[in-house]
C-alpha positions in Angstrom: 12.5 26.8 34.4 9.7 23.8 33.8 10.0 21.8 30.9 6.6 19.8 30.4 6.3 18.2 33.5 10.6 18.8 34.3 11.9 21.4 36.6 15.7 21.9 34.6 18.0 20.6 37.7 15.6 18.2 39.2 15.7 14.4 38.2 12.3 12.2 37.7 12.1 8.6 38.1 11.8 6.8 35.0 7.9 5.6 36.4 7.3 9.9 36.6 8.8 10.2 32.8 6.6 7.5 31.3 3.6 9.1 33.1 4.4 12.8 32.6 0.9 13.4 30.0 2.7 15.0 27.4 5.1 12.4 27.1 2.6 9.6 27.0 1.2 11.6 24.5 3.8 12.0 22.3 4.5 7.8 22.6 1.0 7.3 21.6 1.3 9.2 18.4 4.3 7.3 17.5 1.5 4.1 18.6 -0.4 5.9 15.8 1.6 6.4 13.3 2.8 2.8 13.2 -0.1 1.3 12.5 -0.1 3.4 9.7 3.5 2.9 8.6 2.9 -1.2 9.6 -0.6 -1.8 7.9 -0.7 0.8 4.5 2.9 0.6 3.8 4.4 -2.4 4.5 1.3 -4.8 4.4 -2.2 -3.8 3.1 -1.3 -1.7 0.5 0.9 -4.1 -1.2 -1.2 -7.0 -0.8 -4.4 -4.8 -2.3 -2.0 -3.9 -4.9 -1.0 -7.7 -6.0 -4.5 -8.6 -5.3 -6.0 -6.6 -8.0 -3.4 -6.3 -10.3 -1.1 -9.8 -9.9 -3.6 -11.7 -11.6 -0.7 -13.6 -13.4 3.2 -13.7 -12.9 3.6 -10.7 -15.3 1.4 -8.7 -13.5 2.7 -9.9 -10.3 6.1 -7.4 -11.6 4.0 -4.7 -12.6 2.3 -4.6 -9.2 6.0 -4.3 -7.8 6.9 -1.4 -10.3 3.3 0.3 -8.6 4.3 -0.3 -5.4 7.9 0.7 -5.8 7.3 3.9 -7.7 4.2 4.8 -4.9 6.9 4.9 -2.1 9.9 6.8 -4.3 7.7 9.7 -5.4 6.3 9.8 -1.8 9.8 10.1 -0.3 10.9 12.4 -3.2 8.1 15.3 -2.2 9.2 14.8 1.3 12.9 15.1 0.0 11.8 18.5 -1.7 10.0 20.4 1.4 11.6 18.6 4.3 14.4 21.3 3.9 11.8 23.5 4.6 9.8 22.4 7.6 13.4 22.7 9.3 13.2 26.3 8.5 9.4 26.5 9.8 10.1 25.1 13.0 12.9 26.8 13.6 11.2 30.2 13.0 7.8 30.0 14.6 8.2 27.3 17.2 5.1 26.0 16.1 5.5 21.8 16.1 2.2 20.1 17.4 0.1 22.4 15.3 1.9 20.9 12.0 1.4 17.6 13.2 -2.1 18.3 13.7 -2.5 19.4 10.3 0.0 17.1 8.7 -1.8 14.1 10.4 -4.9 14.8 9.8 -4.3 15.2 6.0 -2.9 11.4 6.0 -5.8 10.1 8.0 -7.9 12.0 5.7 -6.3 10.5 2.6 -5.9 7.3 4.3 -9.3 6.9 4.3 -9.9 7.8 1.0 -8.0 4.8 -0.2 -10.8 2.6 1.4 -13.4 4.7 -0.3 -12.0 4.5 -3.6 -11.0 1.3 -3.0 -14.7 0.6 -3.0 -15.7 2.5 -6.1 -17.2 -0.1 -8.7 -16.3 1.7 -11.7 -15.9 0.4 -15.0 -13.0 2.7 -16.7 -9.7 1.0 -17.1 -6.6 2.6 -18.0 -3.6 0.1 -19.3 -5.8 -2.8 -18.1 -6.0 -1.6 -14.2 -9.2 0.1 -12.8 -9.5 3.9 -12.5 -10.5 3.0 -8.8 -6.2 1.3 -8.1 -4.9 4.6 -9.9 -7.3 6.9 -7.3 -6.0 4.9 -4.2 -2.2 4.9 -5.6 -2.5 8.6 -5.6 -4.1 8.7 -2.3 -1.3 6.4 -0.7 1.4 8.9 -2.2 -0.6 11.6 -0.2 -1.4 9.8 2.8 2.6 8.6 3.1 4.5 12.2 2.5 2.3 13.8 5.1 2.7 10.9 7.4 6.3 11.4 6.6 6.3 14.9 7.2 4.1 14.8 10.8 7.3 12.9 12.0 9.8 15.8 10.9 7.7 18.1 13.8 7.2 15.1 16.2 10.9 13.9 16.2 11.6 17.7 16.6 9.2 17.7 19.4 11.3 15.1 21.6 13.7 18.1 22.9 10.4 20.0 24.5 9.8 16.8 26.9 12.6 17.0 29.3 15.9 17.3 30.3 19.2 16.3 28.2 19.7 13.8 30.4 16.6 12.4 30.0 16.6 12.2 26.2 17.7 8.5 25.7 14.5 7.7 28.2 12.1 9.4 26.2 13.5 8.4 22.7 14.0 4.7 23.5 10.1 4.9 25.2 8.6 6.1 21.5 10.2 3.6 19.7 9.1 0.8 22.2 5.3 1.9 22.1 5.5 2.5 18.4 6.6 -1.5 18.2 3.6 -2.0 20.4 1.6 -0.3 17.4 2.9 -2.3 15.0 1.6 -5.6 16.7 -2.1 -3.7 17.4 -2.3 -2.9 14.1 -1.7 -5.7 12.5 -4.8 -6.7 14.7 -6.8 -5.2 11.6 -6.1 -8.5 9.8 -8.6 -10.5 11.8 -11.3 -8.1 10.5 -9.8 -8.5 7.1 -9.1 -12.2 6.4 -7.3 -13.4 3.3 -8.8 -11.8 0.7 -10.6 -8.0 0.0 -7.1 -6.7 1.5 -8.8 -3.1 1.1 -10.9 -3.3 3.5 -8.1 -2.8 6.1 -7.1 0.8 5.1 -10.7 2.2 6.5 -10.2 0.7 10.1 -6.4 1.8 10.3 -7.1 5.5 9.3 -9.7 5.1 12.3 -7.0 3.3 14.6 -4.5 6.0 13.4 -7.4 8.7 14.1 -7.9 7.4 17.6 -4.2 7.4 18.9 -3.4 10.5 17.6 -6.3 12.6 19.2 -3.6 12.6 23.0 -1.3 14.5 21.3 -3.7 16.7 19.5 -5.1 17.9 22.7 -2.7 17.9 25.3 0.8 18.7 23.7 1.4 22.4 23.9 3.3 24.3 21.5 6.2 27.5 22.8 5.2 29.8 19.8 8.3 32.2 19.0 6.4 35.9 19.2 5.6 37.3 15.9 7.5 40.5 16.5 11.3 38.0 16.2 10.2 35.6 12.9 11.8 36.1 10.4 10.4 36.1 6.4 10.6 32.2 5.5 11.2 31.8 2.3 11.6 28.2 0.2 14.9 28.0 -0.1 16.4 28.9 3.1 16.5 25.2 4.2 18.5 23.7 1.3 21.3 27.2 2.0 21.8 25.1 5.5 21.9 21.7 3.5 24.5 23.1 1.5 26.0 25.1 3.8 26.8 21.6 5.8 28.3 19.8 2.8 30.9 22.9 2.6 31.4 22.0 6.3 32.0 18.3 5.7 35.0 19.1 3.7 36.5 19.4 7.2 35.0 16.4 8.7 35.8 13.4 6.1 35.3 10.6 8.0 31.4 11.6 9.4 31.3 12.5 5.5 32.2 9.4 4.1 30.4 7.5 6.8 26.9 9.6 5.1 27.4 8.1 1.8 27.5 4.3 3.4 24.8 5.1 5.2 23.0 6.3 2.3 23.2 2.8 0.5 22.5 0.8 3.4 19.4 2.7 4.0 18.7 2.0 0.4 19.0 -1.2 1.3 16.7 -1.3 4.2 13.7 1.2 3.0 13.1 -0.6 -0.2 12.9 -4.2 1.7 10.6 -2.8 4.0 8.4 -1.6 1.4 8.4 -5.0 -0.7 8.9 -7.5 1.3 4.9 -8.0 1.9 4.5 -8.5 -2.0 7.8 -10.7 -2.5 7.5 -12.9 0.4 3.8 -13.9 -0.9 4.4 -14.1 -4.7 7.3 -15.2 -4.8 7.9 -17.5 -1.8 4.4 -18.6 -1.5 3.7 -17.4 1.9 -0.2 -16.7 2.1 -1.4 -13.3 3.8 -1.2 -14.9 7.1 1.8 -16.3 7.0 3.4 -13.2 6.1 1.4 -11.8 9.0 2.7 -13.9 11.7 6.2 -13.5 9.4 6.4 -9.9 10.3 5.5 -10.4 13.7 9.0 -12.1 14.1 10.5 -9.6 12.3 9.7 -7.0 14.8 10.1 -9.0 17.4 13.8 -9.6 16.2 14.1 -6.3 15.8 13.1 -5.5 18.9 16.2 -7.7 20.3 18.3 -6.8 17.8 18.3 -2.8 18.9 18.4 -4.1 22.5 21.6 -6.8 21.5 23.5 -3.8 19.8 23.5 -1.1 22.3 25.7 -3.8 24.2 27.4 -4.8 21.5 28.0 -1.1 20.3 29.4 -0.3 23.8 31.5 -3.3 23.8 33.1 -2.9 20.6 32.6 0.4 19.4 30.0 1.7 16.6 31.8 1.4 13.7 32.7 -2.8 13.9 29.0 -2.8 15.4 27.5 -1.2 11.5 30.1 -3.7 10.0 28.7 -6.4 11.5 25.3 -5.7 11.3 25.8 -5.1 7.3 26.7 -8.6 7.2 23.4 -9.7 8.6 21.5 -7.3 6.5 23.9 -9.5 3.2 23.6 -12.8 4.2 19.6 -11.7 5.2 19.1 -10.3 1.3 21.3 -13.3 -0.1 18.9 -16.1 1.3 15.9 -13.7 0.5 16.7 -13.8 -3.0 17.4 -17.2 -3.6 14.6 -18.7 -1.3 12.9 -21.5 -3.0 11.5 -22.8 0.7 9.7 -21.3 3.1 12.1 -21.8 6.0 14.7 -19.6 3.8 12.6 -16.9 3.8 11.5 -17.3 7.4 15.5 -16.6 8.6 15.9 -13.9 6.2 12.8 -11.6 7.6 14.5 -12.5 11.2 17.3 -11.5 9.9 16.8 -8.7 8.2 15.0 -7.4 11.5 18.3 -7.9 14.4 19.7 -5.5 11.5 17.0 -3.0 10.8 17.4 -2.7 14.7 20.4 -2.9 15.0 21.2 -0.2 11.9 19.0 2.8 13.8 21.1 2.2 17.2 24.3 1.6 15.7 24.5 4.2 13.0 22.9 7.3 15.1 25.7 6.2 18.1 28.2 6.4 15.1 27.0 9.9 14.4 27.5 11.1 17.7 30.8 9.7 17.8 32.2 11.6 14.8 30.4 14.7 15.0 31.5 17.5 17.1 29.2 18.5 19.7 28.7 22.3 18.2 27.9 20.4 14.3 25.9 17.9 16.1 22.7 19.1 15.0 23.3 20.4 11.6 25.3 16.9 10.7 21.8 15.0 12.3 19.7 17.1 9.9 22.1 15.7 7.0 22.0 12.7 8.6 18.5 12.4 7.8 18.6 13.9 4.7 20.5 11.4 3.5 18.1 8.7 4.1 15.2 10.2 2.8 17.4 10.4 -0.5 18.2 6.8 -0.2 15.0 6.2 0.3 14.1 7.5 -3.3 16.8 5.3 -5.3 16.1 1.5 -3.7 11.9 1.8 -4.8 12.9 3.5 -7.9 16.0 0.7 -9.0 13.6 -2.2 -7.8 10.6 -0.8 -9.7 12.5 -0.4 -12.8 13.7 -3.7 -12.8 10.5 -5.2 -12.1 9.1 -3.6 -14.9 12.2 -4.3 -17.5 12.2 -7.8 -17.1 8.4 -8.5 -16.0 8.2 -10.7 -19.1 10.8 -13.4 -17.0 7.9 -13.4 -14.2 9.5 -14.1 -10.3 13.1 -13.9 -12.0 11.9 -10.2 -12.4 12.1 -9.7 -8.3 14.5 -11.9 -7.5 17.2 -9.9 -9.7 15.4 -6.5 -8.3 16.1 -7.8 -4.6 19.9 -8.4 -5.5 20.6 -5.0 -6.3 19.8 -4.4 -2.6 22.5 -7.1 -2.0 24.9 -5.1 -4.1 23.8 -1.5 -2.4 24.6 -3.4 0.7 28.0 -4.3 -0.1 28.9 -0.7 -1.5 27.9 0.1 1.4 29.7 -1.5 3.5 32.8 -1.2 1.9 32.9 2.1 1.7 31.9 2.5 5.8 35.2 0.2 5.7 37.0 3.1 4.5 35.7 5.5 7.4 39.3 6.8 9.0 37.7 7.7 12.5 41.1 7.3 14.7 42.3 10.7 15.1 39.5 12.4 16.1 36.6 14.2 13.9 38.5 16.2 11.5 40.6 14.0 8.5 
């Protein structure tokens, strides 16, 4: 039986992997689809955002509470169908087509935040242009169908090869979506330090352009019509809460879900503030934050790289322990910076453990789960961070917009509830009684 490129039973070189078409393919959207994850939501979009709304430190907080709300209603649509999608892939076989249409859509809207960006329109609504409200909207759109292309293309890894060479292809994504982190950040020559909207135009295009492999030669397996099944809406949250009946048997691999959830708190609202922090509140200008995040994923390159070692040395669970630490002492020195340098090891920081947090945690999962629950406890698994990823923007936001009379006191006190998701966090992964096998 071939498997794109994989006779089942015969083993490729790594060199024939990386070159197979479709798998190049499939790396390049993840290339894609960084540059939009890197430039709209962790860089461009807040800095448009502070740039026509921070005209003062009030307004610098109010920008925040934009920014914050933008991402948790984004991640709560994709909380609401991502149930859902599971239920159309697993029905139709259909994956590249989704991603096609789900892609396009946040290209599409992507773009739209340049053009409306543009408008020169003289309504105001609570002081802010009509023109920021149209692209706020159009960055909620553009980020839940970006979002939701990944649900298909992470489900799309299986269809590339063997079992055995899973950790290949997996690992190869992530290091050319890195790649598209540093080539989209490439945008900010064109840009400068100033008119920060003029970036969102050029990366729909870049995220246009690296897409368009997979579009056309990624092939889906349709299942026939004649074996689907009706889908209906609410088929994918039965299996949602058909796996929390199961985790009454599985406590440890439960309680390790709710530390994960708020370390991924933790971890999704930094990345989508730490652009707007780092600059108002630190002082770092555009490019410095630039080159800032350029460490940061460089250190999180190495820090996914120092972890799989360390992980297999010492096990998963004193690996997350360890690697919450970092993430504390990382939001600690964040939060009180007053000097550059401060902020400078807390972004390198903070990226050994975002790196360190995807290797260590889904290793952890593995360990707990019993092969036959695998799956359905990976689908929870992700659940639970898309969840998570709803709370941290929402907390931070309302903070920001409680106290935005107090100015950069506002952020600093919305950052240390991160520090204190952290802890929970970890002390409750401390709890995680994982010694006599998967069922406690």
């Amino acid at each position: 039986m071939k498997k794109n490129g994989a006779i089942d039973g015969q083993h490729r070189s790594q060199l024939a992997i990386y070159l197979s078409l479709p798998i190049l393919s499939w790396a390049f959207y993840d290339f894609a689809n960084t540059i939009f994850s890197s430039n709209i939501n962790t860089v461009f979009f807040p800095f448009y955002m502070d740039e026509v709304l921070g005209t003062n430190e009030v307004m610098q907080q109010v920008a925040s509470t934009f920014i914050s709300y933008a991402n948790a209603i984004a991640s709560f649509l994709l909380v609401i169908f991502s149930p859902l999608f599971g239920v159309w892939i697993d029905n139709t076989g259909y994956k590249k087509k989704f991603i096609v249409w789900f892609a396009s859509i946040s290209i599409l809207f992507t773009f739209m935040m340049g053009v409306f960006a543009n408008l020169q329109t003289t309504v105001h609504y609570s002081g802010a242009p009509l023109s920021l409200f149209l692209v706020v909207i159009s960055f909620v759109i553009a980020k839940f169908f970006f979002n939701s292309s990944l649900v298909f293309y992470d489900s799309m890894m299986g269809d590339l090869g063997t079992k055995e060479e899973m950790p290949l292809i997996s690992g190869y994504g992530v290091a050319i979506g890195y790649l598209g982190t540093i080539f989209g950040l490439l945008v900010y020559l064109y840009v400068g330090n100033s008119d920060f909207h003029r970036a969102f135009i050029p990366t729909a295009i870049l995220y246009l352009l690296f897409s368009l492999p997979l579009f056309f030669i990624n092939k889906d397996t349709p299942i026939p019509k004649s074996e689907r099944k009706p889908i209906k809406f609410f088929d994918g949250y039965k299996e949602i809460i058909q796996t929390f009946k199961d985790m009454k048997q599985y406590k440890a691999i439960f309680t390790f879900m709710i530390a994960y959830f708020f370390l991924n708190d933790a971890i999704a609202t930094t990345i989508a503030m730490m652009a707007v922090y780092a600059t108002t509140i630190v002082g770092f200008s555009s490019g410095q934050f630039i080159v800032l995040y350029l460490v940061s994923t460089i250190s999180t390159i190495i820090g996914s790289l120092a972890f799989g070692y360390i992980t297999k040395s010492i096990g998963a669970k004193r690996a997350i322990t360890i690697v919450a630490f970092i993430m504390i002492v990382a939001l600690v020195f964040a939060t009180v910076a007053t000097a550059q340098w401060m902020f400078w090891l807390a972004g390198s920081l903070f990226g050994v453990s975002l790196g360190s947090m995807w290797v260590t945690s889904r290793t952890y999962i593995i360990e707990l789960s019993p092969t036959e629950k695998r799956g359905q406890f990976f689908g929870l698994f992700a659940f639970s961070g898309k969840v998570s990823s709803i709370i941290g923007p929402a907390i931070y936001g309302t903070v920001t917009l409680w106290l935005k009379d107090y100015g950069t006191l506002a952020s600093r006190v919305a950052l240390s509830t991160l520090i204190v998701m952290t802890v929970i966090g970890l002390l409750v992964h401390l709890k995680v009684n994982d010694k006599n096998g998967n069922r406690k």
